[in-house]
DRENZADREN-960120 format. One record per residue (C-alpha): x, y, z; residue in one letter. Coordinates in Angstrom, 2 decimals, always signed. Layout:
BEGIN
+---------+---------+---------+--------+
:      px :      py :      pz : residu :
+---------+---------+---------+--------+
:       X :       Y :       Z :      A :
...
+---------+---------+---------+--------+
***
This chain:
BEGIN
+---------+---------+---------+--------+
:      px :      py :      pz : residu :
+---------+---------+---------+--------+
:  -38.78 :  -45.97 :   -0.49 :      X :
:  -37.60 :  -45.34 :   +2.91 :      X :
:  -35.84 :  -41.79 :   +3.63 :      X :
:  -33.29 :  -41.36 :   +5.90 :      X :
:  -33.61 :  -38.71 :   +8.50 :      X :
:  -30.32 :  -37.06 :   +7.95 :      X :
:  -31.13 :  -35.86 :   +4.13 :      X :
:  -34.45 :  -34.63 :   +5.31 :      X :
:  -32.39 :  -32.81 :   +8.18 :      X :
:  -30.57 :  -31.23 :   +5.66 :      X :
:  -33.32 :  -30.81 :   +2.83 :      X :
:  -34.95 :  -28.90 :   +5.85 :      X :
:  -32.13 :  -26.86 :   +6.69 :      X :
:  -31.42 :  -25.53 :   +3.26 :      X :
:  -35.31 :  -24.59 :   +2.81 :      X :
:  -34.74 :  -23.09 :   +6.09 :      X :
:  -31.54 :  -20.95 :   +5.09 :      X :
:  -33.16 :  -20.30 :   +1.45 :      X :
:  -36.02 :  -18.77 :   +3.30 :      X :
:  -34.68 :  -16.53 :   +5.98 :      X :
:  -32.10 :  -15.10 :   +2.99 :      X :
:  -35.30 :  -14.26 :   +0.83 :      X :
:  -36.77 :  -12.97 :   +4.24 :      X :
:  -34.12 :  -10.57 :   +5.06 :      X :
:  -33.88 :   -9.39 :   +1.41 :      X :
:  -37.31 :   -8.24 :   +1.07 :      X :
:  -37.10 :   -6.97 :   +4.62 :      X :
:  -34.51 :   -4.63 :   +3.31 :      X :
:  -35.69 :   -3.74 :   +0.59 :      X :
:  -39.19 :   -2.45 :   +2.21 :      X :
:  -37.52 :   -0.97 :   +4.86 :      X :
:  -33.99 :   +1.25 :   +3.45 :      X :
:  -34.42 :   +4.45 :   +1.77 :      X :
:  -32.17 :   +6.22 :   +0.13 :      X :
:  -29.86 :   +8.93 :   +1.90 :      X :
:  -31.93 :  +12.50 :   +1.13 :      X :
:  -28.53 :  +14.33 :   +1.42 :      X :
:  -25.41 :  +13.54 :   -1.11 :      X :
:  -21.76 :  +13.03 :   +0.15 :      X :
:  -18.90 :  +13.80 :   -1.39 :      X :
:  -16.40 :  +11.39 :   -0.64 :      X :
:  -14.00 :  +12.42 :   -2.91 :      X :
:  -12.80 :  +15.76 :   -1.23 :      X :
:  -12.76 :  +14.10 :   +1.90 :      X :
:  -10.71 :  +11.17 :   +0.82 :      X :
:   -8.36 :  +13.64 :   -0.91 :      X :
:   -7.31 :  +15.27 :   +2.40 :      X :
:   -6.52 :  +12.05 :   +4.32 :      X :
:   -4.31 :  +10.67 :   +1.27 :      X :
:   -2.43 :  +14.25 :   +1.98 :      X :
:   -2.39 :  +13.83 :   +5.74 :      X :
:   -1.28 :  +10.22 :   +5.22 :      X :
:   +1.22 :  +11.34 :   +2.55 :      X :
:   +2.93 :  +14.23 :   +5.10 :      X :
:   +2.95 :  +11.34 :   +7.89 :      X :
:   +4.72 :   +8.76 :   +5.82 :      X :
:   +7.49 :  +11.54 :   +4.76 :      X :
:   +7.83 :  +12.13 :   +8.29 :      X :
:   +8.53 :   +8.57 :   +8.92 :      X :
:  +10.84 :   +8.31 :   +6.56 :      X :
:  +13.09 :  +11.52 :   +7.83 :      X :
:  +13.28 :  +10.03 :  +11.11 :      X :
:  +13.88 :   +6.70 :   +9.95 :      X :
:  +16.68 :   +7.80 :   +7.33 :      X :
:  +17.75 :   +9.55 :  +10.25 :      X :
:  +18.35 :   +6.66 :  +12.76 :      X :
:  +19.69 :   +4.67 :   +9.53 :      X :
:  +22.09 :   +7.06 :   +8.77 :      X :
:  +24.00 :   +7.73 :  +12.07 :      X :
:  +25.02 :   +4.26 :  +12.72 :      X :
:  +28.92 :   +3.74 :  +12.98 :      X :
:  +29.66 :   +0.56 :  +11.75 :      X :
:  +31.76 :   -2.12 :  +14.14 :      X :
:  +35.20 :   -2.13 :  +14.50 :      X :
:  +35.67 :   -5.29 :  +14.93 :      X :
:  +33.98 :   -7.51 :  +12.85 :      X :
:  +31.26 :   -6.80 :   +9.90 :      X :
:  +31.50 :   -6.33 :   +6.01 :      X :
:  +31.33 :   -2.28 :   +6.58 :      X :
:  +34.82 :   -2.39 :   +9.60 :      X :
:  +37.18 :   -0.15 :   +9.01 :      X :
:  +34.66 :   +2.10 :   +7.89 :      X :
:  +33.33 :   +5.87 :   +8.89 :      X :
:  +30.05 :   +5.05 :   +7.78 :      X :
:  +28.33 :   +2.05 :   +5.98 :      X :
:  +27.59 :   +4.48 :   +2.57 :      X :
:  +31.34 :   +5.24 :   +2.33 :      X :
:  +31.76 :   +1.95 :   +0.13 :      X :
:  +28.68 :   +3.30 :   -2.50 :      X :
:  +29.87 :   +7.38 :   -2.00 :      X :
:  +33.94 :   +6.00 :   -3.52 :      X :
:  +31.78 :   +3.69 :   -6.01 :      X :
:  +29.86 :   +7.13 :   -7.26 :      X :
:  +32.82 :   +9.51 :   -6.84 :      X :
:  +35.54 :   +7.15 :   -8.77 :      X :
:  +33.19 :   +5.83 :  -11.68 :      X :
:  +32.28 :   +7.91 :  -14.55 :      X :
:  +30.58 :   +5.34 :  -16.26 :      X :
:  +27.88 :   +4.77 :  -13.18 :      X :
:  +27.17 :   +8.86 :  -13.38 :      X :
:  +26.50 :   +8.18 :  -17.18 :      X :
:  +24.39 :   +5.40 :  -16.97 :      X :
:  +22.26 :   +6.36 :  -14.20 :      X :
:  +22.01 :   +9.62 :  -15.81 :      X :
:  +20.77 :   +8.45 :  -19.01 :      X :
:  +18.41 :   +6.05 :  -17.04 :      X :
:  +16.64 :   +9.11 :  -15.59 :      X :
:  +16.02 :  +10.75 :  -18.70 :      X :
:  +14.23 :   +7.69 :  -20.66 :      X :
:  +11.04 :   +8.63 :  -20.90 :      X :
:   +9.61 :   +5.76 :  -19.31 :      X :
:  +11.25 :   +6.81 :  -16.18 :      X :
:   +9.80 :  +10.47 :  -16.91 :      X :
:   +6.10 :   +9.31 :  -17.53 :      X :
:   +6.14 :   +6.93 :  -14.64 :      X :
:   +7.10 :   +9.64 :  -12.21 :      X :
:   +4.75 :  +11.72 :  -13.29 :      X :
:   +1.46 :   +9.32 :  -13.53 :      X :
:   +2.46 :   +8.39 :   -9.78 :      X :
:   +2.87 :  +12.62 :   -8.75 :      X :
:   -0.81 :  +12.74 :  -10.49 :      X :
:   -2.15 :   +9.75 :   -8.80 :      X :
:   -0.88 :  +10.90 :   -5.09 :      X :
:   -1.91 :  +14.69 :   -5.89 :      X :
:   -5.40 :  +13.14 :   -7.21 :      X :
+---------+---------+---------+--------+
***
């Protein structure tokens, strides 16, 4: 039976990788100890979800900011004619009693309630 070279390349070359992987494995498991002093992560991570959490409000002021001082065009656009782009959604709210009621009794399903408060006690946590 005659064997070509390029499956014994490759028979080779798996050996080869097999090897240096069991290598390196004992290697580090001779060599790493374990840490002598415990970390708390926890606390730590706690304090950067807050700083996160005061620099994403932040973002959002300014952002609702910029939002909310554009005029709309004069001259062409869905919101023309218009003091502001929420003036359409502000008449919508003010001249429908039936949108007050429903959102209203959206709020108060308790589905709405628990959600809101798993994600307060997830972003407190």
């Amino acid at each position: 039976a005659v064997v070509s070279t390029q499956s014994t390349g490759s028979c080779v070359a798996v050996v080869e990788v097999i090897l240096i992987f069991y290598l390196k494995k004992t290697s580090a498991l001779v060599n790493l100890r374990p840490p002598e002093k415990v970390v708390l992560n926890s606390s730590n991570s706690s304090m950067v979800n807050a700083v996160f959490l005061v620099s994403l409000m932040f973002i959002f002021v300014f952002l609702g900011r910029v939002v909310f001082s554009f005029t709309p065009s004069a001259e062409c656009g869905p919101f023309r004619e218009l003091d502001s782009f929420t003036e359409p959604f502000d008449w919508m709210i003010d001249n429908s009693k039936e949108f007050k009621v429903y959102i209203y009794d959206n709020l108060r399903m308790t589905a709405v309630v628990v959600s809101g408060i798993i994600i307060v006690a997830l972003d407190i946590y």
